[in-house]
N, CA, C and O atoms as CSV, one atom per row, in Angstrom:
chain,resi,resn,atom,element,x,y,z
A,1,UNK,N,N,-8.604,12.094,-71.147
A,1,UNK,CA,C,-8.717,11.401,-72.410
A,1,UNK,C,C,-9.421,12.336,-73.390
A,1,UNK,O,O,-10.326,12.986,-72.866
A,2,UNK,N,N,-9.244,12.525,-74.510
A,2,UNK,CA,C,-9.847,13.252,-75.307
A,2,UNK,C,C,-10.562,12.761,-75.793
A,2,UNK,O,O,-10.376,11.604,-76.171
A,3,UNK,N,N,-11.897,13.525,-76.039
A,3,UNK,CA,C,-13.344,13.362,-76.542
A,3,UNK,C,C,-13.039,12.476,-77.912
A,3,UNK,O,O,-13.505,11.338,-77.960
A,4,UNK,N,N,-12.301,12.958,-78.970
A,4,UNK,CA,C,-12.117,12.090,-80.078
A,4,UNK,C,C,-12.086,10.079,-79.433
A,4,UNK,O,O,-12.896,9.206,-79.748
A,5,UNK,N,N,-10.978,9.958,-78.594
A,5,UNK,CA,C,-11.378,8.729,-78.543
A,5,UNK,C,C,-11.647,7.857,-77.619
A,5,UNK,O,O,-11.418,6.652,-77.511
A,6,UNK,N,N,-12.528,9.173,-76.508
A,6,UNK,CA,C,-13.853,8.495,-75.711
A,6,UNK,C,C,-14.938,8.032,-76.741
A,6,UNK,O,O,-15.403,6.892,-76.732
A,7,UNK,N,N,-15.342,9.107,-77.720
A,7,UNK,CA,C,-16.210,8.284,-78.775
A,7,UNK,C,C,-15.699,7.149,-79.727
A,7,UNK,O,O,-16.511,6.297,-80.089
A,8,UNK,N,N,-14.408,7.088,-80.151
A,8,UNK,CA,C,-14.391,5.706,-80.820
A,8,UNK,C,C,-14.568,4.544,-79.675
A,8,UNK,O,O,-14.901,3.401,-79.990
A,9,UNK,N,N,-14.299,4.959,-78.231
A,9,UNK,CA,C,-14.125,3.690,-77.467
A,9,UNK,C,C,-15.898,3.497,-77.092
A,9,UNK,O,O,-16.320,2.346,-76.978
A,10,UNK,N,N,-16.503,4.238,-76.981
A,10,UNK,CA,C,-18.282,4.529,-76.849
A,10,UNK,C,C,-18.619,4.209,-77.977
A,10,UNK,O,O,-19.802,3.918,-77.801
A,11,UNK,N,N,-18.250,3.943,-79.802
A,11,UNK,CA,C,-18.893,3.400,-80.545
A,11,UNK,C,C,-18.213,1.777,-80.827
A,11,UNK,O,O,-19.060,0.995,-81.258
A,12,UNK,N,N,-17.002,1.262,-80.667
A,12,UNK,CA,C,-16.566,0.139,-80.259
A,12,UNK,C,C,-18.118,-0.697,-78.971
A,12,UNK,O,O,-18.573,-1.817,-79.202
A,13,UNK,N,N,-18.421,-0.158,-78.232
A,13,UNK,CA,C,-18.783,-0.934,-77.370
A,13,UNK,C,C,-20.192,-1.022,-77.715
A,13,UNK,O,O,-20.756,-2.038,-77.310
A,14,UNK,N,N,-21.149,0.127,-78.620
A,14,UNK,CA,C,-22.005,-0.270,-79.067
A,14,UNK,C,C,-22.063,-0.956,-80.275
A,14,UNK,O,O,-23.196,-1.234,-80.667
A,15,UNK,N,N,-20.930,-1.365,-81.102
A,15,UNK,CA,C,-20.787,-2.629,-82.114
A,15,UNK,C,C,-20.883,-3.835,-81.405
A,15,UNK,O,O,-21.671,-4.703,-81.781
A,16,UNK,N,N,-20.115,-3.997,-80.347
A,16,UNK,CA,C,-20.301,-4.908,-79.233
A,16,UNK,C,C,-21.036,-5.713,-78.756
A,16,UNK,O,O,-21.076,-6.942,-78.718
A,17,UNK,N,N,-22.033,-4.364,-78.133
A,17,UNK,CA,C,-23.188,-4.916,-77.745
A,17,UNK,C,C,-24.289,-5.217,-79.049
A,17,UNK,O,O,-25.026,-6.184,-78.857
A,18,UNK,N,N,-24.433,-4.617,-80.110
A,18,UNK,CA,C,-25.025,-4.796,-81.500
A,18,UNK,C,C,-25.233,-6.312,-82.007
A,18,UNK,O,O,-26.239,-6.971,-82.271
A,19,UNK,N,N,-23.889,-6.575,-82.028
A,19,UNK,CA,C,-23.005,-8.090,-82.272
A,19,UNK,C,C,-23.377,-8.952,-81.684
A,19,UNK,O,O,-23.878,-9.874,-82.329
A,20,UNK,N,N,-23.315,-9.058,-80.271
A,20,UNK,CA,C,-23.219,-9.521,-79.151
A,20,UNK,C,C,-23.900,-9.388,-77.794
A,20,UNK,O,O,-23.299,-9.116,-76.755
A,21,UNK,N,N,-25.080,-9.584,-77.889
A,21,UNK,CA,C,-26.204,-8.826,-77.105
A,21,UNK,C,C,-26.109,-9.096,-75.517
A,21,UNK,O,O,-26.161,-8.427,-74.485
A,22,UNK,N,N,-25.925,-10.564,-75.922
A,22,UNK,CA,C,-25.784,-11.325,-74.662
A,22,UNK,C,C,-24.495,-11.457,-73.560
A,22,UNK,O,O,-24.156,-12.253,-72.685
A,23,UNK,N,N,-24.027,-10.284,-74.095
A,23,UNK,CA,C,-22.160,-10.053,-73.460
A,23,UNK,C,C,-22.492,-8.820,-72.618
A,23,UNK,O,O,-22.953,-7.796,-73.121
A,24,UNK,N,N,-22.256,-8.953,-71.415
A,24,UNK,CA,C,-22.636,-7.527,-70.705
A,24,UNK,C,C,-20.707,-7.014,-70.442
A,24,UNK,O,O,-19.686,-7.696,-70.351
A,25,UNK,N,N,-20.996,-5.316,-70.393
A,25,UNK,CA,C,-19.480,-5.148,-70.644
A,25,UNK,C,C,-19.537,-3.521,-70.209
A,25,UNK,O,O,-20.277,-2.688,-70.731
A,26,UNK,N,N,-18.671,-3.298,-69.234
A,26,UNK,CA,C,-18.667,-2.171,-68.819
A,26,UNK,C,C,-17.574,-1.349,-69.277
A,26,UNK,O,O,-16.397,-1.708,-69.291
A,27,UNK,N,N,-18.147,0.106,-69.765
A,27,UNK,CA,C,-16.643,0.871,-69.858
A,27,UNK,C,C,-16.181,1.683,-68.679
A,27,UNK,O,O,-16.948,2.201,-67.867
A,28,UNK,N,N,-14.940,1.752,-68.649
A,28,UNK,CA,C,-14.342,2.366,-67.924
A,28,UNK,C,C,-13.221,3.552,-68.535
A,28,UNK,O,O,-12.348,3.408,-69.392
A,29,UNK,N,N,-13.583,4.689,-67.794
A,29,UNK,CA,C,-12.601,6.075,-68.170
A,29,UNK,C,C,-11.711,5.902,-67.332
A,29,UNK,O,O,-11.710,5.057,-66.437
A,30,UNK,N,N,-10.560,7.021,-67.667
A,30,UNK,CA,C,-9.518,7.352,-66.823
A,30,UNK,C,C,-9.772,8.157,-65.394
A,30,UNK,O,O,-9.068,8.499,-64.444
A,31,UNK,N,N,-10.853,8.244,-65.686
A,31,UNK,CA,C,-10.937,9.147,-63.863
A,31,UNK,C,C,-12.052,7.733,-63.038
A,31,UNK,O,O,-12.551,7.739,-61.913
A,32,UNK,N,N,-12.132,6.683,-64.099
A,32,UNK,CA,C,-12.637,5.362,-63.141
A,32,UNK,C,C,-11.451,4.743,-62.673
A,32,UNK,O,O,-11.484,4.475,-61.472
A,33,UNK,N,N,-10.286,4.402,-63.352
A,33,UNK,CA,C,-9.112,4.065,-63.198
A,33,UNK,C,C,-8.526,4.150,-61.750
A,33,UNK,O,O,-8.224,3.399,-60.823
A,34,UNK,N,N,-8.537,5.961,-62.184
A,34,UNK,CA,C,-7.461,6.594,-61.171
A,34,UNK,C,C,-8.735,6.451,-59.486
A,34,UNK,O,O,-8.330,6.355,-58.328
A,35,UNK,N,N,-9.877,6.478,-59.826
A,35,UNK,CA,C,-10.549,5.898,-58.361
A,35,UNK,C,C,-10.428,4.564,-58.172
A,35,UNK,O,O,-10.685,4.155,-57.039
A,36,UNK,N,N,-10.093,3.764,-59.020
A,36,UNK,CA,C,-10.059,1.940,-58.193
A,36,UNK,C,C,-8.570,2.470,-58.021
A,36,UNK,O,O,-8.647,2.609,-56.800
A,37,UNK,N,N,-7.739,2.727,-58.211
A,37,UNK,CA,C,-5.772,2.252,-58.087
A,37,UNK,C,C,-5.965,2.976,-56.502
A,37,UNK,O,O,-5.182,2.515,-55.671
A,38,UNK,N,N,-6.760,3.876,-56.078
A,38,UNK,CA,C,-6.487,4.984,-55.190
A,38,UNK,C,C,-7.494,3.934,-54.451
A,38,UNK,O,O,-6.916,2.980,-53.929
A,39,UNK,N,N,-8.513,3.958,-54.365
A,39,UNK,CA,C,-9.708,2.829,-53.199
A,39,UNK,C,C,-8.766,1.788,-53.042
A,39,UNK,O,O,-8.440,1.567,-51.876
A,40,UNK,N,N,-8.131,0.938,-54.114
A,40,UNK,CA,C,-7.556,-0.207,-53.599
A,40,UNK,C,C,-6.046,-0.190,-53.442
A,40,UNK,O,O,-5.442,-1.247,-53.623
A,41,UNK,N,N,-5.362,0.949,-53.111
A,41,UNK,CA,C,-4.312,1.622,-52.863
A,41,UNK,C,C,-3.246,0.593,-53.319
A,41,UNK,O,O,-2.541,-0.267,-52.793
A,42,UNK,N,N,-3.459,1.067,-54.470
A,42,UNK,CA,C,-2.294,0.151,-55.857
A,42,UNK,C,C,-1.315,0.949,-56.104
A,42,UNK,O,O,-0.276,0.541,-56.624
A,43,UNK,N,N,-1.577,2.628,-55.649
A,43,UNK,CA,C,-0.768,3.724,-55.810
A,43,UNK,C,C,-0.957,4.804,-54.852
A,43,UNK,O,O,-1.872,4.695,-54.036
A,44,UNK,N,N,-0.299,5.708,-54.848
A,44,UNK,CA,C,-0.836,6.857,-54.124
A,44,UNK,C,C,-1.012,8.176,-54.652
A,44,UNK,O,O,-0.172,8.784,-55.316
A,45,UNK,N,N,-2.577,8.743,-54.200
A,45,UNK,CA,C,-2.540,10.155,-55.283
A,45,UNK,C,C,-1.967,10.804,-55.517
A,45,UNK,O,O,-2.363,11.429,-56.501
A,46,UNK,N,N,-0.721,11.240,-54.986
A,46,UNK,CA,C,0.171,12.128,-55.399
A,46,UNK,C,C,1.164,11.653,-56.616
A,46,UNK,O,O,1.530,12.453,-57.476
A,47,UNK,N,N,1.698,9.816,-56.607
A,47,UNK,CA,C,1.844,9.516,-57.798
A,47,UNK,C,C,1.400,9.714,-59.086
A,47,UNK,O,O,2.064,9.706,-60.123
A,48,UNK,N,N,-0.313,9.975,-58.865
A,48,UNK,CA,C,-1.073,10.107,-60.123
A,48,UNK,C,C,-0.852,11.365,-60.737
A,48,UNK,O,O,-1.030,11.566,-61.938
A,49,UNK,N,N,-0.369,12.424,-59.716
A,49,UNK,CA,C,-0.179,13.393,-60.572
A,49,UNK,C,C,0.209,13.887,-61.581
A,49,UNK,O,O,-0.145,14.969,-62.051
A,50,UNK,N,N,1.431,12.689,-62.262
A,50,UNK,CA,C,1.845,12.928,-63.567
A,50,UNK,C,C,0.602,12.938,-64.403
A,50,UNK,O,O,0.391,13.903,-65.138
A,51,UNK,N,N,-0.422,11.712,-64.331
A,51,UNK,CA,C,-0.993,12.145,-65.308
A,51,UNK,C,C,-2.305,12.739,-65.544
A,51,UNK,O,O,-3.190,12.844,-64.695
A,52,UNK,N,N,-2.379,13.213,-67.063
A,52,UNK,CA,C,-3.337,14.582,-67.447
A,52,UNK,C,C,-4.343,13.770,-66.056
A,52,UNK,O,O,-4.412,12.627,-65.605
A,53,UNK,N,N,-5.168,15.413,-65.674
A,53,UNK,CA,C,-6.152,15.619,-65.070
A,53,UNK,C,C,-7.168,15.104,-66.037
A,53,UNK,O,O,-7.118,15.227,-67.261
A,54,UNK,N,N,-8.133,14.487,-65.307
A,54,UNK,CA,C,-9.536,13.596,-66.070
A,54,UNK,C,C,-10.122,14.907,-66.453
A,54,UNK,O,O,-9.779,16.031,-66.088
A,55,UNK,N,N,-11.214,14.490,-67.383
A,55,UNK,CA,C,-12.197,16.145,-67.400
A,55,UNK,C,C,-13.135,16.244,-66.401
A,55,UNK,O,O,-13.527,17.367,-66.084
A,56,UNK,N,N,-13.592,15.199,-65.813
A,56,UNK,CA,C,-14.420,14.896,-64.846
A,56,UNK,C,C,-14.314,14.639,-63.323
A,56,UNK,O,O,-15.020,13.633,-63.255
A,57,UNK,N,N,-13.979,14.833,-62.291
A,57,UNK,CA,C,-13.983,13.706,-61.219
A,57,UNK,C,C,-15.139,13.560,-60.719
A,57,UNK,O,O,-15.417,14.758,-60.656
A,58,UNK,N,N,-16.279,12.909,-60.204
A,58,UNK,CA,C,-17.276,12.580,-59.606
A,58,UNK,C,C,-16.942,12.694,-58.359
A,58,UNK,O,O,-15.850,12.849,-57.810
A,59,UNK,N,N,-18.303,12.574,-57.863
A,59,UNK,CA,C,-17.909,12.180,-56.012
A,59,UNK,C,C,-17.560,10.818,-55.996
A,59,UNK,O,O,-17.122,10.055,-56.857
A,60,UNK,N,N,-17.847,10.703,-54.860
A,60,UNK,CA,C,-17.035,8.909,-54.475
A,60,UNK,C,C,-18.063,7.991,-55.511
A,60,UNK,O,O,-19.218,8.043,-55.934
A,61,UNK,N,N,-16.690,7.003,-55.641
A,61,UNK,CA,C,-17.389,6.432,-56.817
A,61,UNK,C,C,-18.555,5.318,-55.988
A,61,UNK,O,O,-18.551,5.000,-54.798
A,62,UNK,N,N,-19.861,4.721,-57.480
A,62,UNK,CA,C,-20.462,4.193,-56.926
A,62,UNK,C,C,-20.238,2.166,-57.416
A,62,UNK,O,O,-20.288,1.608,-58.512
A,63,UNK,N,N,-20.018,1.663,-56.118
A,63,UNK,CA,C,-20.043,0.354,-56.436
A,63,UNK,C,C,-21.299,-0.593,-56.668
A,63,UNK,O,O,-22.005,-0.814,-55.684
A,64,UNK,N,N,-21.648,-1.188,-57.925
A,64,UNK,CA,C,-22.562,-2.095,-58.366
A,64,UNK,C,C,-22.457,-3.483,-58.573
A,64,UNK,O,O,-21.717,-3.762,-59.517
A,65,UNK,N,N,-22.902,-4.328,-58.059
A,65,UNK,CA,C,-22.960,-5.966,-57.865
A,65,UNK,C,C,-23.884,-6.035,-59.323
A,65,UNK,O,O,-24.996,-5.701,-59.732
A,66,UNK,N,N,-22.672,-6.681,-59.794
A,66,UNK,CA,C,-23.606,-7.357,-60.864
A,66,UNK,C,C,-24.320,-8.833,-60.528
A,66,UNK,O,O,-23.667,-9.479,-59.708
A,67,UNK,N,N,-25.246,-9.331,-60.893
A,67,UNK,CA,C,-25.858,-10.577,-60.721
A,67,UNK,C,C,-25.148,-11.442,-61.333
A,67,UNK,O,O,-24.700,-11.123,-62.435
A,68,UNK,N,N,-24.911,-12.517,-60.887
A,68,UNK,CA,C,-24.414,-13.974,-60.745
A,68,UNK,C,C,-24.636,-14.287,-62.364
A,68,UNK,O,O,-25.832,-14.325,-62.653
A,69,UNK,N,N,-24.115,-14.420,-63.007
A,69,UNK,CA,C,-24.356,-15.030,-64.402
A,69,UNK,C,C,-24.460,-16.793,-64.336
A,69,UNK,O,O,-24.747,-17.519,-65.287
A,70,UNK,N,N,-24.171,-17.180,-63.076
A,70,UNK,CA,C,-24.463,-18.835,-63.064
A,70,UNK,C,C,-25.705,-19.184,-62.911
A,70,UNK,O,O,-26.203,-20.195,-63.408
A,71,UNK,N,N,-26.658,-17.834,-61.759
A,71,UNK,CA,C,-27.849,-18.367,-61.392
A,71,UNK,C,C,-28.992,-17.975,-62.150
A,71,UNK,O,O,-30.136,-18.092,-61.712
A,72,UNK,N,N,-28.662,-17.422,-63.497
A,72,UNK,CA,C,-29.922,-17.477,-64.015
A,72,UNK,C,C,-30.583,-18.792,-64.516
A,72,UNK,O,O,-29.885,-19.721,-64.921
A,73,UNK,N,N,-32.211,-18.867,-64.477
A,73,UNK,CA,C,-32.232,-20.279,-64.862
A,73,UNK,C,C,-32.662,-20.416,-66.264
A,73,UNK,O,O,-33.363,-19.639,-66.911
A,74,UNK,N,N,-32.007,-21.786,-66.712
A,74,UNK,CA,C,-32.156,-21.514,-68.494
A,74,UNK,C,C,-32.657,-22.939,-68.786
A,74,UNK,O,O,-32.920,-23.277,-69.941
């Protein structure tokens, strides 16, 4: 993805959150993508090869539990 509009999609999400404080909201890149389709074998890596190489790959990605949005108490 090109830097031009990783930052419009990185200033979109801080209007977002600006706006909307109380909205939790994760972004996701194309080299997050291409690790869930491949972990939850929606495709296979050699399919992905058509497209552009990410600028990044990480090591294995890391999975985070978000907390229950029912059980907070209000």
């Amino acid at each position: 993805m090109s830097q031009k509009l990783v930052t419009k999609k990185n200033r979109k999400v801080r209007l977002l959150r600006e706006l909307y404080p109380d909205i939790r909201c994760k972004v996701l890149y194309q080299r997050d993508y291409i690790q869930l389709v491949v972990k939850y074998g929606l495709d296979h890596p050699d399919h992905l090869e058509a497209l552009p190489p990410p600028t990044r790959m990480p090591g294995k990605p890391v999975v985070t539990r978000l907390e229950d949005r029912g059980s907070r108490a209000g």
